[in-house]
mmCIF file of the N, C-alpha and C atoms, coordinates in Angstrom:
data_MODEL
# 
_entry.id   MODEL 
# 
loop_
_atom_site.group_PDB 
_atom_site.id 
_atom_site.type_symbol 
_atom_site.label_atom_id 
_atom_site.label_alt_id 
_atom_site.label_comp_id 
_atom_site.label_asym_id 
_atom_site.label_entity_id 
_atom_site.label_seq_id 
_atom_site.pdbx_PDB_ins_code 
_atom_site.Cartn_x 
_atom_site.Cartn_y 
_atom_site.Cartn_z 
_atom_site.occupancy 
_atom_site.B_iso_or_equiv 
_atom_site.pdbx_formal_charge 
_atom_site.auth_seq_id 
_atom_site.auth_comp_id 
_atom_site.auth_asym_id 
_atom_site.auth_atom_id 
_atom_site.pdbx_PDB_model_num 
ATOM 1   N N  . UNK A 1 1  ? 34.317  -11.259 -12.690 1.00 0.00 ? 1  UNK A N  1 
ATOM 2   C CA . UNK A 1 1  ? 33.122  -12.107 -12.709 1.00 0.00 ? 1  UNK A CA 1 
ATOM 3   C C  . UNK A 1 1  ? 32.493  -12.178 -11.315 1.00 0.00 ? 1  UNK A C  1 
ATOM 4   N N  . UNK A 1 2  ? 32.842  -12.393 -10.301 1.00 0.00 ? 2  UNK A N  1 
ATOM 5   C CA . UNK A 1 2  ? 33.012  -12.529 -8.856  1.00 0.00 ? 2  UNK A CA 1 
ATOM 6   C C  . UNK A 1 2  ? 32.292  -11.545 -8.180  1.00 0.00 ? 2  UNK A C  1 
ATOM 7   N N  . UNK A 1 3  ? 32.955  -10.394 -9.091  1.00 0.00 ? 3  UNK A N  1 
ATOM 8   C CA . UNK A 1 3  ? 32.739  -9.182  -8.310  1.00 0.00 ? 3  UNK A CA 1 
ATOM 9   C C  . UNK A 1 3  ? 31.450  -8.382  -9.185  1.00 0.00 ? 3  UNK A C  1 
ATOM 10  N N  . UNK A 1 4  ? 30.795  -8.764  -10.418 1.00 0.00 ? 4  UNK A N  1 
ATOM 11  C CA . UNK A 1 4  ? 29.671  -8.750  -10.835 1.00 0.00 ? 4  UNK A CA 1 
ATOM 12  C C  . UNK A 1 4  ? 28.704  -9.095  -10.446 1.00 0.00 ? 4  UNK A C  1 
ATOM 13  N N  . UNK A 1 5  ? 28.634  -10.546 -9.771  1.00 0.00 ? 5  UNK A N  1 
ATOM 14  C CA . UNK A 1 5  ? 28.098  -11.437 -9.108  1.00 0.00 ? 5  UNK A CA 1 
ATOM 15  C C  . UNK A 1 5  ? 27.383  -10.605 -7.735  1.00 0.00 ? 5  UNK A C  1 
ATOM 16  N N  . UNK A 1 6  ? 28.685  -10.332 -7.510  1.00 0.00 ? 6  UNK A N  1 
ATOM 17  C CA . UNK A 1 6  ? 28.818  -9.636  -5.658  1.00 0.00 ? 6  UNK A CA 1 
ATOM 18  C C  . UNK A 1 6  ? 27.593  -8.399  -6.043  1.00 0.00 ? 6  UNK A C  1 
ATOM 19  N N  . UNK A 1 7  ? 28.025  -7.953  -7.147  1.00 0.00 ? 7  UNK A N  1 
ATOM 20  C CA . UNK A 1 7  ? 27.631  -6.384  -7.393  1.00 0.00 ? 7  UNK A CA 1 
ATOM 21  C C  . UNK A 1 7  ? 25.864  -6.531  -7.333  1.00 0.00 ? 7  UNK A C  1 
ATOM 22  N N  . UNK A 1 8  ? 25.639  -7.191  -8.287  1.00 0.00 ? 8  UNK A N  1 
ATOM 23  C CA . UNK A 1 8  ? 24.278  -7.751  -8.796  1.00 0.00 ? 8  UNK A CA 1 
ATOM 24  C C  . UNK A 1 8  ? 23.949  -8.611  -7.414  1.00 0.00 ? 8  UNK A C  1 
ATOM 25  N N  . UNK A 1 9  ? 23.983  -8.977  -6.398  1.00 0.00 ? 9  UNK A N  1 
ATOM 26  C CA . UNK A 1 9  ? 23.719  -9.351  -5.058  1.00 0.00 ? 9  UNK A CA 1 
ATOM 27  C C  . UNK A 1 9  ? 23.511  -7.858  -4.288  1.00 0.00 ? 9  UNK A C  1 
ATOM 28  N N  . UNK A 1 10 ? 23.918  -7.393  -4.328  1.00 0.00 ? 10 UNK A N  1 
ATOM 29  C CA . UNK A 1 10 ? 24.108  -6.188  -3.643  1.00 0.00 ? 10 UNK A CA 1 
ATOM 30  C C  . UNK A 1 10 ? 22.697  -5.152  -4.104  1.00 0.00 ? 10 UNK A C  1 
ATOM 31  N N  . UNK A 1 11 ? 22.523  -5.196  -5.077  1.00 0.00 ? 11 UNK A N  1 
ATOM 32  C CA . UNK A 1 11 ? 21.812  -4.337  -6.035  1.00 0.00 ? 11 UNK A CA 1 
ATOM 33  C C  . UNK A 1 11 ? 19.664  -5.451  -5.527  1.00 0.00 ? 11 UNK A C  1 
ATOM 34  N N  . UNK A 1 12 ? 20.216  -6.845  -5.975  1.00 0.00 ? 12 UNK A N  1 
ATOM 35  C CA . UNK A 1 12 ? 18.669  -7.039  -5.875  1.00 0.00 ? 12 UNK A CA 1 
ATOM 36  C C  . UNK A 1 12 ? 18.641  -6.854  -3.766  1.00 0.00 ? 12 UNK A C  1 
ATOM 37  N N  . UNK A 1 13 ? 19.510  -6.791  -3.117  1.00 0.00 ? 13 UNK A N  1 
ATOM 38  C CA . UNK A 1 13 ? 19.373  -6.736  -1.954  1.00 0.00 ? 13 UNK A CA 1 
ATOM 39  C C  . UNK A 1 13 ? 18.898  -5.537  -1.387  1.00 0.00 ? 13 UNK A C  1 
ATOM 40  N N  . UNK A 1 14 ? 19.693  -4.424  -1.745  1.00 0.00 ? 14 UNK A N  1 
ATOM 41  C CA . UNK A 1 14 ? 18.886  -3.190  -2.001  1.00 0.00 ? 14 UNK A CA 1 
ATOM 42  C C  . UNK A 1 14 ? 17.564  -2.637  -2.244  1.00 0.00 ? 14 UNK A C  1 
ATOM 43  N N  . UNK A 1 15 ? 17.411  -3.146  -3.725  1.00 0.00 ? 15 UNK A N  1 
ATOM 44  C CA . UNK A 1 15 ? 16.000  -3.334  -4.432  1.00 0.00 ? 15 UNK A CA 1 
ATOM 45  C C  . UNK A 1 15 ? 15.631  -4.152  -3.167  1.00 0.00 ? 15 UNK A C  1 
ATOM 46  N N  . UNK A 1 16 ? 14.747  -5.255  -2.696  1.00 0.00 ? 16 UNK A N  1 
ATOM 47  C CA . UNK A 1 16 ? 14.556  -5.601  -1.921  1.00 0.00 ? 16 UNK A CA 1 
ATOM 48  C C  . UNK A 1 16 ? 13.813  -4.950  -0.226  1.00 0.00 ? 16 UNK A C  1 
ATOM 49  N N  . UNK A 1 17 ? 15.012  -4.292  0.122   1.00 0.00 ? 17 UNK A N  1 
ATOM 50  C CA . UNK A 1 17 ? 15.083  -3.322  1.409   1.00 0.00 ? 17 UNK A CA 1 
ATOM 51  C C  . UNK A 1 17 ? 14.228  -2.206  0.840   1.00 0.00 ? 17 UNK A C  1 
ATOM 52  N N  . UNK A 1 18 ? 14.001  -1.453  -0.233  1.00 0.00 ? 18 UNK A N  1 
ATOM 53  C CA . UNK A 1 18 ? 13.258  -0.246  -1.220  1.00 0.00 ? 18 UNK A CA 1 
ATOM 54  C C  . UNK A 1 18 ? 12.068  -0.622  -0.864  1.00 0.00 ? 18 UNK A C  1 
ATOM 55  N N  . UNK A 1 19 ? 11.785  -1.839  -1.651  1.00 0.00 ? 19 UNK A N  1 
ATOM 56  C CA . UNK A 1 19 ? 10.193  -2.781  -1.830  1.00 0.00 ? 19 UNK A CA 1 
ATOM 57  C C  . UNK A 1 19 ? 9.827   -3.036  -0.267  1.00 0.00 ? 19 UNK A C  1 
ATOM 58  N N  . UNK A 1 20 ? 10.785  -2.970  0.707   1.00 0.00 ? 20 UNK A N  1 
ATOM 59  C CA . UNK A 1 20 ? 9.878   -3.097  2.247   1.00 0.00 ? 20 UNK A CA 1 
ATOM 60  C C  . UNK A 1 20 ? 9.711   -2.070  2.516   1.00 0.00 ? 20 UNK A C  1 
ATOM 61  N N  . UNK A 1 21 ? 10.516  -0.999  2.786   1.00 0.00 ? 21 UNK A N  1 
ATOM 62  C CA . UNK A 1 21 ? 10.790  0.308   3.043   1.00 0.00 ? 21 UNK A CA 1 
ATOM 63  C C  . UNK A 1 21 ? 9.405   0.989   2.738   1.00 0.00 ? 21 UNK A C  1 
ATOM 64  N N  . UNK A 1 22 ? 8.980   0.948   1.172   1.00 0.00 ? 22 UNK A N  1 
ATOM 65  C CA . UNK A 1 22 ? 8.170   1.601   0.230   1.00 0.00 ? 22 UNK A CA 1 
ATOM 66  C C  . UNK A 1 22 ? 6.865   0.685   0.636   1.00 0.00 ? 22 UNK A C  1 
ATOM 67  N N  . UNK A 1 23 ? 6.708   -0.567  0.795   1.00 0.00 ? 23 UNK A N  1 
ATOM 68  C CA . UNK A 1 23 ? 5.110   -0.881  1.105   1.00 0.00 ? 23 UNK A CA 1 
ATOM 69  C C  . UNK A 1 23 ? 5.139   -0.295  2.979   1.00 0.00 ? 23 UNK A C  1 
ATOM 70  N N  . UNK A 1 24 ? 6.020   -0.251  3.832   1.00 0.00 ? 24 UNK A N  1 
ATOM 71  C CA . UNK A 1 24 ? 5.483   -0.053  5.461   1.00 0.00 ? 24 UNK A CA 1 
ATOM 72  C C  . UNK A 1 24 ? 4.862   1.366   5.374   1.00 0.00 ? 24 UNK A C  1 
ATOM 73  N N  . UNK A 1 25 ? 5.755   2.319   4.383   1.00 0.00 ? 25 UNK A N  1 
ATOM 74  C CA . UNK A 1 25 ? 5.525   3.396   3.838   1.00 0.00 ? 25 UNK A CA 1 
ATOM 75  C C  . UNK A 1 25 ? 3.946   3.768   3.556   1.00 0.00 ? 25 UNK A C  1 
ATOM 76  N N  . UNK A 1 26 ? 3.325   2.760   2.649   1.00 0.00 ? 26 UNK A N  1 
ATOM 77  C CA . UNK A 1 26 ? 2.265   2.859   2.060   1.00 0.00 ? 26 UNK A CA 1 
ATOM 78  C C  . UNK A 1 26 ? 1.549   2.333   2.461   1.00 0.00 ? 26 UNK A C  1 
ATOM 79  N N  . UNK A 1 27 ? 1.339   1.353   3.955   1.00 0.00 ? 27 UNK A N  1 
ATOM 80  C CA . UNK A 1 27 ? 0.910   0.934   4.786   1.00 0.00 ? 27 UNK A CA 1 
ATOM 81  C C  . UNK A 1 27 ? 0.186   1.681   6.186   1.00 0.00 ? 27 UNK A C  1 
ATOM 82  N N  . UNK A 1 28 ? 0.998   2.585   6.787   1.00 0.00 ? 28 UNK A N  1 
ATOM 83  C CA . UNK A 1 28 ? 1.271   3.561   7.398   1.00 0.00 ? 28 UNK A CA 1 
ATOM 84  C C  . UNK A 1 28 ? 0.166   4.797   6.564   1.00 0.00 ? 28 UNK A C  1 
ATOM 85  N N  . UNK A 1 29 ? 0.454   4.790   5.304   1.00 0.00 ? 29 UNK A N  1 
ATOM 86  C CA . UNK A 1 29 ? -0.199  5.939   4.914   1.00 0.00 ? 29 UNK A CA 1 
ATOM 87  C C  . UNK A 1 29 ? -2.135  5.654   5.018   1.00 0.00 ? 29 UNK A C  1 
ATOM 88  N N  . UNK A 1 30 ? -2.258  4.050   4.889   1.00 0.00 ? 30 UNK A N  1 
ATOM 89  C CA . UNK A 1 30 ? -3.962  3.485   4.908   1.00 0.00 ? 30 UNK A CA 1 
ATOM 90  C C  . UNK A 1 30 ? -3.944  3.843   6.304   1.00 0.00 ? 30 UNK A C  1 
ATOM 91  N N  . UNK A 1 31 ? -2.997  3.409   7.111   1.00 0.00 ? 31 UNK A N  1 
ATOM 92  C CA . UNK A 1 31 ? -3.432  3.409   8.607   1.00 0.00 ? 31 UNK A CA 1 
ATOM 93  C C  . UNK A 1 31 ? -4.464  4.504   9.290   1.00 0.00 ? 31 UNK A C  1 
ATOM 94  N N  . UNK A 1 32 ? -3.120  5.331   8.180   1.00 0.00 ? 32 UNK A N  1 
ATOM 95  C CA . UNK A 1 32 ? -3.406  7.188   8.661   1.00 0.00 ? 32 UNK A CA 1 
ATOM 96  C C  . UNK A 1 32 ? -4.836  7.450   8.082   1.00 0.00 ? 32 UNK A C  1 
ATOM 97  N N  . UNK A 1 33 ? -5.052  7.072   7.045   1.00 0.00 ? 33 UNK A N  1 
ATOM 98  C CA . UNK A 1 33 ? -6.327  7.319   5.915   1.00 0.00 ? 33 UNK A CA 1 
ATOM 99  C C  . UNK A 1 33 ? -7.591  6.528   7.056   1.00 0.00 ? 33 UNK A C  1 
ATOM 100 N N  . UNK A 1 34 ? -7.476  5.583   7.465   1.00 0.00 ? 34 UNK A N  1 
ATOM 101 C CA . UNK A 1 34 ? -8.077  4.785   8.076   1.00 0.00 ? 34 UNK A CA 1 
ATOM 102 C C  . UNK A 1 34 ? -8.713  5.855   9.385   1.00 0.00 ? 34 UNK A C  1 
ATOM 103 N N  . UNK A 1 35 ? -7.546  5.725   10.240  1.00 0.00 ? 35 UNK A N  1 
ATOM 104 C CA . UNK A 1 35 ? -7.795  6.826   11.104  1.00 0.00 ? 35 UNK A CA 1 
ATOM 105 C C  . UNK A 1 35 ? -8.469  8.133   11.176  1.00 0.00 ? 35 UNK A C  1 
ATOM 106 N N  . UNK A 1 36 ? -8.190  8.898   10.228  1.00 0.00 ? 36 UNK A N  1 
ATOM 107 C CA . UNK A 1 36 ? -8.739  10.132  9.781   1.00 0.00 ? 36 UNK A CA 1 
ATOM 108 C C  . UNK A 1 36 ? -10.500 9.706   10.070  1.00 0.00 ? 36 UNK A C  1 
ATOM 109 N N  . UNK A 1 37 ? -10.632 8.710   8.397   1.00 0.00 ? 37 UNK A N  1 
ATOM 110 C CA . UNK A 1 37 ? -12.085 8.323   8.507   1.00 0.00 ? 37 UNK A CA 1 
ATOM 111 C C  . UNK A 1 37 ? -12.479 7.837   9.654   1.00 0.00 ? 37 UNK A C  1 
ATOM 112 N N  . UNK A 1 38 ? -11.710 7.410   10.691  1.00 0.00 ? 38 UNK A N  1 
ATOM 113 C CA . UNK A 1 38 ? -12.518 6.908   11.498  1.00 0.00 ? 38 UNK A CA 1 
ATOM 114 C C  . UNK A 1 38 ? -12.765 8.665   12.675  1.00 0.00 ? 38 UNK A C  1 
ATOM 115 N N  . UNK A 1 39 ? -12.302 9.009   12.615  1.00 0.00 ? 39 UNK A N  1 
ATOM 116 C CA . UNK A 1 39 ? -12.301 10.668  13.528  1.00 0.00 ? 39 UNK A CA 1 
ATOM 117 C C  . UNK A 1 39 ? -13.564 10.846  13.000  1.00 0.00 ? 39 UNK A C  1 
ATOM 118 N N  . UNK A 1 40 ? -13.720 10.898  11.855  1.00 0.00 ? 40 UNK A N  1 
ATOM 119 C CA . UNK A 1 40 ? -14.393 12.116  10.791  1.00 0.00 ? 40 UNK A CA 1 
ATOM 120 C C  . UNK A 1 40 ? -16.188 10.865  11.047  1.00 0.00 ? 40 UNK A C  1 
ATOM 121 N N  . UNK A 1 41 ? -15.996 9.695   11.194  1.00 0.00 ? 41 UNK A N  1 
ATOM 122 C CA . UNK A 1 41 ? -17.304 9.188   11.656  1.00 0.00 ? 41 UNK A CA 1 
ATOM 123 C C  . UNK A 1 41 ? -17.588 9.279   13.151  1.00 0.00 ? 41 UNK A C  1 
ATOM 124 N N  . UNK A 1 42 ? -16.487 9.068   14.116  1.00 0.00 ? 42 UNK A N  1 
ATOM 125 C CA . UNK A 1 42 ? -17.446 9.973   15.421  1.00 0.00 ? 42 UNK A CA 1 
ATOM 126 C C  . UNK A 1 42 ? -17.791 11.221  15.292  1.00 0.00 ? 42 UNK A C  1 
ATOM 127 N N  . UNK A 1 43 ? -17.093 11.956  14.437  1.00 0.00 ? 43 UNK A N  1 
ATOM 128 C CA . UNK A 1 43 ? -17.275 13.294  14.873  1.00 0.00 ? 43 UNK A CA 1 
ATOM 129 C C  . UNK A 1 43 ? -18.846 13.399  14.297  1.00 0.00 ? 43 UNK A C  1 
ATOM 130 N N  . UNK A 1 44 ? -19.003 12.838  13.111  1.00 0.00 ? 44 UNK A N  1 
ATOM 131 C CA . UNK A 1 44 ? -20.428 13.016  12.626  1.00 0.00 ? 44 UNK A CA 1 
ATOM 132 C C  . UNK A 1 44 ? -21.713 12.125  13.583  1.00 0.00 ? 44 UNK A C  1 
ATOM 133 N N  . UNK A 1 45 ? -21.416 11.149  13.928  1.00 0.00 ? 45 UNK A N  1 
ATOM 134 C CA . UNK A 1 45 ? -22.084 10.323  15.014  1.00 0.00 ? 45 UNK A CA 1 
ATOM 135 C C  . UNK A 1 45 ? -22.451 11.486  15.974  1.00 0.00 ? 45 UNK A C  1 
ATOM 136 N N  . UNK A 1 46 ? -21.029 12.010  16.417  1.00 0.00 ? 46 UNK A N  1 
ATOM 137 C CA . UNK A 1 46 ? -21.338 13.318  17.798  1.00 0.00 ? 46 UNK A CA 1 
ATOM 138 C C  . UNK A 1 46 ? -22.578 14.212  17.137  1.00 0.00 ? 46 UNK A C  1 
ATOM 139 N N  . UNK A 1 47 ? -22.583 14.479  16.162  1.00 0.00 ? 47 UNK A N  1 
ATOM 140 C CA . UNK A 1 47 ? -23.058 15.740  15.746  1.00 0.00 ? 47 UNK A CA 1 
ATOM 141 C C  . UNK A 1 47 ? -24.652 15.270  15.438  1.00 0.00 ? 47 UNK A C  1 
ATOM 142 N N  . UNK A 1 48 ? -25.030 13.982  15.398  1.00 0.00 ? 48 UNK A N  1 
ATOM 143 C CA . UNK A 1 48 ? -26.207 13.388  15.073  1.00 0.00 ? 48 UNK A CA 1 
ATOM 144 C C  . UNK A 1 48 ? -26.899 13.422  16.433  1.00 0.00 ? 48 UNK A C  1 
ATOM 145 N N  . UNK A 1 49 ? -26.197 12.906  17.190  1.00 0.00 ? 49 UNK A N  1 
ATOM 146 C CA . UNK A 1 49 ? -26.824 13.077  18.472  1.00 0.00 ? 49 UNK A CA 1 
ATOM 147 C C  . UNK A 1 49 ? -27.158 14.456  18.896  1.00 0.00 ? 49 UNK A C  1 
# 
């Protein structure tokens, strides 16, 4: 029983660490997306001038 308990602690703790892991993940990836677009509007700004 104890050690079900333990087990199922262990498991949503895991799950848990996944769900941070997986959004900094997908966080990181807007950053990057962010960035890009922002290159890709000086570069067109440059090119207007």
């Amino acid at each position: 029983m104890v050690f079900k308990l333990k087990q199922k602690i262990e498991n949503y703790i895991n799950n848990c660490f996944l769900g941070i892991y997986n959004i900094s993940k997908f966080l990181r990836f807007i950053e990057i997306l962010l960035f890009i677009e922002m290159l890709y509007h000086k570069k067109s700004e440059i090119t207007f001038m």
